[in-house]
N, C-alpha and C positions, 0 to 999 in steps of 0.2 A: 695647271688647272686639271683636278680631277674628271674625268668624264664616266659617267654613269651609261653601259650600255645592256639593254634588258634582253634576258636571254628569248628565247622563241619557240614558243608554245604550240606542241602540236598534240593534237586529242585526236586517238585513233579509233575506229571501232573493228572488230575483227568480222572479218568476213569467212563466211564458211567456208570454204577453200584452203581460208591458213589456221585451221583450227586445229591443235596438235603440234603445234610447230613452237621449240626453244624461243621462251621472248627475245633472248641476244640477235636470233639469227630473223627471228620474225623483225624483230625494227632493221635490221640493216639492211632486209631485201625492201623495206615500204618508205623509208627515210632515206633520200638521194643523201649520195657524196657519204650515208652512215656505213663502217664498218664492223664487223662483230666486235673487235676489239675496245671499238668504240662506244656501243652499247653496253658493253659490261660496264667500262668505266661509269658510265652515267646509273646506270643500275645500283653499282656500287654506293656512287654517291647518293643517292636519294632521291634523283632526279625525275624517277620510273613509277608511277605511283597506277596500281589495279585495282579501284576499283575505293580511292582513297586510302588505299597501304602502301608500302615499302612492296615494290618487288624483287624475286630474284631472277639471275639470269639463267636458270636450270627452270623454272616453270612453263607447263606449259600452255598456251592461249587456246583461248573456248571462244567460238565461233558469239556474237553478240557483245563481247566486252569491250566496255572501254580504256585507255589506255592514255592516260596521260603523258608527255614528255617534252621537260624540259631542256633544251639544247642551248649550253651558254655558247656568249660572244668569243670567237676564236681569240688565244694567245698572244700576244705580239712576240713576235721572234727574242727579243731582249726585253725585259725591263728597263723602261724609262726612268730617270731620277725623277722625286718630286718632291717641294719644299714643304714636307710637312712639319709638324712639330717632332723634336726628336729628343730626350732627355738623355744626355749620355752623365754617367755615370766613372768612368776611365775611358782615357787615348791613350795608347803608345806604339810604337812602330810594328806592334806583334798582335795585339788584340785592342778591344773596345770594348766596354760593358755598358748595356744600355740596358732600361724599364723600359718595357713594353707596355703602351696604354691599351687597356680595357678596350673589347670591342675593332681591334686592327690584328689583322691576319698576317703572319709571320711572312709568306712568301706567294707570288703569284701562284694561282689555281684554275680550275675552273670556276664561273662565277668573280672572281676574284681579280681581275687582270690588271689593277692597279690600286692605289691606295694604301700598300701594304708596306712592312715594316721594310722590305728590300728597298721597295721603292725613296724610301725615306733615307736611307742608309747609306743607295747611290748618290744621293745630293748630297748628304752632310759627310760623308767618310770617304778620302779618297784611298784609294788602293785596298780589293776587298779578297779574299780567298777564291780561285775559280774552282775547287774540287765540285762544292755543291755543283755546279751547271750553272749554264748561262742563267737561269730561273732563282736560284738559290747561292747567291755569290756570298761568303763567309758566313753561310747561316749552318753551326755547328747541333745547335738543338733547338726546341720549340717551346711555345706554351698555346695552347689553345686560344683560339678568339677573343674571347669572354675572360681569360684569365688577364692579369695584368703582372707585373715582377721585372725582375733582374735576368737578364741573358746574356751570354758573351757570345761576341764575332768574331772571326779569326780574318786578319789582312792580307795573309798570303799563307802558298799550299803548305808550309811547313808547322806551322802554328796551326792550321787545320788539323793536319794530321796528328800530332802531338797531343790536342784537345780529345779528337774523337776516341784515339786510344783511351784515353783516362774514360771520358763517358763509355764505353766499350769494356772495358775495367773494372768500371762500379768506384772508382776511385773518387768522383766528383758527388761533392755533397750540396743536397740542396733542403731549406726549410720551405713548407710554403704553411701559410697561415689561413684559414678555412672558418665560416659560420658555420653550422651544421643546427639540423633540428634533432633535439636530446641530446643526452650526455654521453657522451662514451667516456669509456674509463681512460686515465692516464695511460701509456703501456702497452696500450691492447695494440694485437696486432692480427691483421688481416694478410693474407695469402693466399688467397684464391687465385688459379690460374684463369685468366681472360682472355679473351680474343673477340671476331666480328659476331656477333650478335645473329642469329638464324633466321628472326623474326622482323629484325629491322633493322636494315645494313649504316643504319647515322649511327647503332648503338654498338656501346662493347659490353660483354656480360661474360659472367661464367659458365653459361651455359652454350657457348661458344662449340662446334663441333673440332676444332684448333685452337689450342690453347698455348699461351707461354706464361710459365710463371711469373709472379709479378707480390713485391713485399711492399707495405704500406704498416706504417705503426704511428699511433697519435703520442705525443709527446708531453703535449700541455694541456690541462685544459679548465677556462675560467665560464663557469658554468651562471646564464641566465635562465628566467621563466622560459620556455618550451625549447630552447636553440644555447648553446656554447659557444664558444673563442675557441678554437685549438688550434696550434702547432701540429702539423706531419712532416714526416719524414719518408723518404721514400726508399728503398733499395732496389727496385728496379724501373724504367721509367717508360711504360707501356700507355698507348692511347687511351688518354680519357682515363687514367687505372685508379687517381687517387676519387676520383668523384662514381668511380666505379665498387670500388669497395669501399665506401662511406655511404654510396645508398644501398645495395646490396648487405650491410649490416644494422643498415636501419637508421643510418644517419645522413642523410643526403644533403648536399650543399643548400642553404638557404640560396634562392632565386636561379636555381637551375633545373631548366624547366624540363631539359631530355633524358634529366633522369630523378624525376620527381620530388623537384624541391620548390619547386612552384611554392606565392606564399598562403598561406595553411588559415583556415579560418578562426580565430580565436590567436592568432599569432601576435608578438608584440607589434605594439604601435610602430614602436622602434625602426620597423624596417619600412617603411610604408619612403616611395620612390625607389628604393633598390631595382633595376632594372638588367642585374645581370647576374651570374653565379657569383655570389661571396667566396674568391679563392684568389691568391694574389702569391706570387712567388717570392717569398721572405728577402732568403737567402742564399749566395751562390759561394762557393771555395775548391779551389782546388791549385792544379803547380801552374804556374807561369810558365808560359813555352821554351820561355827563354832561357831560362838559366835555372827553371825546377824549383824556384823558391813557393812556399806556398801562400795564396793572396786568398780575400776574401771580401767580396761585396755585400752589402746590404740594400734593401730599397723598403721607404717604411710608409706603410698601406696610405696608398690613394684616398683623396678626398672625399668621394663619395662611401668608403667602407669606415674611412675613421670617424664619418657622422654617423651610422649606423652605429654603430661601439661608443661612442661617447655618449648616443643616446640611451642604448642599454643600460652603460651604465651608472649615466641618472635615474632611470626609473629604476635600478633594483641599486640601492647603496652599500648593497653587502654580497659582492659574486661571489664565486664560491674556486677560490683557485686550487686546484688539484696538486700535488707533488714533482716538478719539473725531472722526470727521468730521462733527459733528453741527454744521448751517447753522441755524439759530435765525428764517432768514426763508425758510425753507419756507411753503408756508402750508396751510391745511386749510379743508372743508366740513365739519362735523360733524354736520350733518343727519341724522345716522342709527346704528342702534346699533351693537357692535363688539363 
């Protein structure tokens, strides 16, 4: 049984006294048992909100203000198994490929302390990698929350290792298949280097004051009234990076709402219930730990996206499919969510 526990809400006001004082080190002296370490982390996360914003932990507090902060329920030392639903995809004594559904967080967090895809993983898989940490047992790469697709897990440390080199590499190929509002071109290819976001530590941008490159190129793409179908591909696999350079060029995932895909007035009917970002992780390939042969998974779009696209394209009986210059030896890092 999942158990839901709420994290605990404290609204500070600053008192003249600590006025001038780093907000890291201002909450760790007024939050018992908080350390600075600990307030960054939370800062980090979004948890720290001045005044209804993102704060940082370099700013400094003004005598009057109020402060928000959210402190989740501590960790449990291990992840518990828990019988959730788990679609796998391949077993074999070295890896497992499973779809991750929409909406389930890869690995405990803050916030996060169960329900998540490890949780699922330790009930249905036995014997799992321990490089990741007790927190992250054969969890080789990610996909974001909201994203849904194909992942592999590695069972033990050897096939971990093996995996991660390739993602480390650029050797691992992955498709993911996206809504987007407008048309981008087949081809096109974005490059912008990204990182944490200055203005709002949940975002990544390129205006980032640290950046690491990061390659994104659309592949396919089957064009309706105001939003497309496309195929991406990625070559390197940086947070949040494909939904990063698709809004950032003006094409931002239909139903993502942190980075403006929110749905749009005058938008098709089509999408009306979509409650999450339209991005879903196609396709996975790369060498088998075992013995280097190369395998290749599929997982093909969830129920709730294929009503989306079916409706579309009833209402427009003539989409408009673009030239597929999709290179198959692209290659990708996948380190990270999307």
């Amino acid at each position: 049984m999942r158990s839901v526990v709420p994290s605990t809400r404290h609204e500070l006001v600053v008192a003249a006294g600590d006025a001038g004082r780093r907000l890291d080190l201002y909450l760790a002296q007024i939050l018992p048992g908080m350390s600075r370490s600990q307030a960054q982390r939370l800062i980090r996360e979004g948890a720290v909100t001045i005044g209804e914003r993102a704060a940082r932990p370099s700013v400094m507090v003004t005598a009057g203000t109020t402060i928000v902060v959210h402190v989740p329920p501590p960790l449990p030392d291990v992840p518990q198994p828990e019988d959730l639903p788990l679609s796998i995809l391949y077993d074999d004594d070295d890896i497992v490929v499973i779809e991750k559904p929409a909406g389930m967080v890869v690995h405990p967090a803050a916030g996060h302390h169960d329900g998540t895809l490890v949780n699922a993983l330790l009930f249905h898989v036995s014997g799992l990698s321990g490089i990741g940490g007790r927190a992250r047992p054969g969890i080789v790469h990610r996909l974001d929350r909201g994203t849904s697709g194909v992942m592999v897990v590695a069972k033990h440390d050897r096939a971990h290792q093996h995996l991660s080199k390739q993602f480390h590499d650029r050797t691992v190929h992955k498709v993911y298949t996206a809504l987007v509002w407008g048309t981008p071109e087949t081809g096109r290819v974005f490059d912008r280097a990204i990182g944490r976001d200055p203005r709002d530590r949940q975002k990544i941008s390129s205006r980032a004051r640290r950046t690491r490159t990061a390659f994104t190129r659309i592949d396919h793409v089957e064009s309706f009234p105001r939003v497309s179908l496309v195929d991406v591909t990625i070559g390197s696999g940086r947070t949040h990076q494909i939904r990063v350079h698709l809004s950032e060029a003006g094409y931002p995932i239909v139903g993502d709402a942190l980075y403006g895909g929110r749905r749009r007035r005058g938008g098709p009917a089509a999408l009306a219930g979509l409650d999450r970002p339209f991005l879903h992780a196609r396709r996975l390939s790369f060498l088998h730990p075992a013995d280097g042969r190369p395998v290749a998974f599929e997982s093909p779009l969830p129920a709730d996206l294929t009503a989306v696209v079916t409706r579309l394209r009833q209402s427009s009986p003539r989409p408009s499919p673009a030239p597929d210059t999709h290179d198959p030896t692209v290659p990708e890092d996948a380190h990270a969510e999307h």
